[in-house]
C-alpha positions in Angstrom: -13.4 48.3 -22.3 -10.4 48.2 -25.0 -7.7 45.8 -23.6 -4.4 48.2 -24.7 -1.3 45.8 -25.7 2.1 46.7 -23.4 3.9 48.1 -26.7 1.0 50.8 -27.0 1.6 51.7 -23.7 5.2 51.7 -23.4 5.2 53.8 -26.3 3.0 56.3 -24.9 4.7 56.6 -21.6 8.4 57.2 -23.4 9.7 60.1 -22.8 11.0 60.3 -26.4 7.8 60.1 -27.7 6.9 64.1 -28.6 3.7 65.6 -28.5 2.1 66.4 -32.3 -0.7 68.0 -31.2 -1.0 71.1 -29.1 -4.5 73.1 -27.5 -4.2 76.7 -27.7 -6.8 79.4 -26.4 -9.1 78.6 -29.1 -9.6 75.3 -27.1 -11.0 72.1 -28.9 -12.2 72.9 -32.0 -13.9 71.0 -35.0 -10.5 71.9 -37.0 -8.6 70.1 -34.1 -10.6 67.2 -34.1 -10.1 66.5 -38.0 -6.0 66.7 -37.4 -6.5 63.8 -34.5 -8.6 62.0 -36.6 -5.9 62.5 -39.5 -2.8 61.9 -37.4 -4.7 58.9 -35.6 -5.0 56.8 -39.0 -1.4 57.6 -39.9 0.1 56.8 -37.0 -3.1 55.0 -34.5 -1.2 57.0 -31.4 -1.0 60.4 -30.9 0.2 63.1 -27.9 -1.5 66.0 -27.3 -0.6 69.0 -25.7 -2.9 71.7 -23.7 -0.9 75.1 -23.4 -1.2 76.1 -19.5 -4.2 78.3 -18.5 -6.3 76.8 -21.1 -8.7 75.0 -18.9 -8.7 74.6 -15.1 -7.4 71.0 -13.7 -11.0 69.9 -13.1 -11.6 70.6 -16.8 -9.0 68.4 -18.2 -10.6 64.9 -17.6 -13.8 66.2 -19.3 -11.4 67.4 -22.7 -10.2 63.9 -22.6 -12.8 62.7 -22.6 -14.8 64.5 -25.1 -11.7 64.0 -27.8 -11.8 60.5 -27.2 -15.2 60.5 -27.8 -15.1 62.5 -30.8 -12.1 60.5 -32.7 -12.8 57.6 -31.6 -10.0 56.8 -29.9 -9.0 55.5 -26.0 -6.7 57.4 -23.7 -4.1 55.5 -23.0 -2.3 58.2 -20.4 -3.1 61.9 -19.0 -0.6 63.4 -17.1 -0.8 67.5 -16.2 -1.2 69.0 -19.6 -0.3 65.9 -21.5 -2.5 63.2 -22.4 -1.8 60.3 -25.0 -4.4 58.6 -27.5 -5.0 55.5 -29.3 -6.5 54.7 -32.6 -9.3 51.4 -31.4 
């Protein structure tokens, strides 16, 4: 497990901080993976958005999961259609 520093996760818990990715009805595709990967070594943490009615609430921990998993990254927050990842 990835010990996250406070400043990571203050940063992704402000409510300033907007998302810069979004998931539409295509859902997670291999084109949406390359721009988290991209926007993940520009900036190492990045908010994504899923549009409401994409996937059901039970479906959302496995999405998280599987970006993570594809970018590399750790999720430092989910929260309803919002989660927020980090570059490892």
């Amino acid at each position: 497990m990835v010990k996250i520093p406070e400043s990571i996760k203050k940063m992704a818990l402000d409510r300033d901080f907007q998302p810069s990715v979004r998931i539409g009805k295509t859902g997670v595709t291999e084109n949406l993976i390359q721009e988290i990967k991209d926007q993940l070594t520009k900036r190492k943490l990045v908010k994504i958005k899923i549009n409401k009615g994409v996937f059901e609430r039970s479906q959302k921990t496995e999405v998280w999961n599987y970006i993570c998993e594809q970018t590399g990254s750790t999720l430092i927050s989910s929260r309803g259609n919002v989660g927020v990842v980090w570059a490892k």
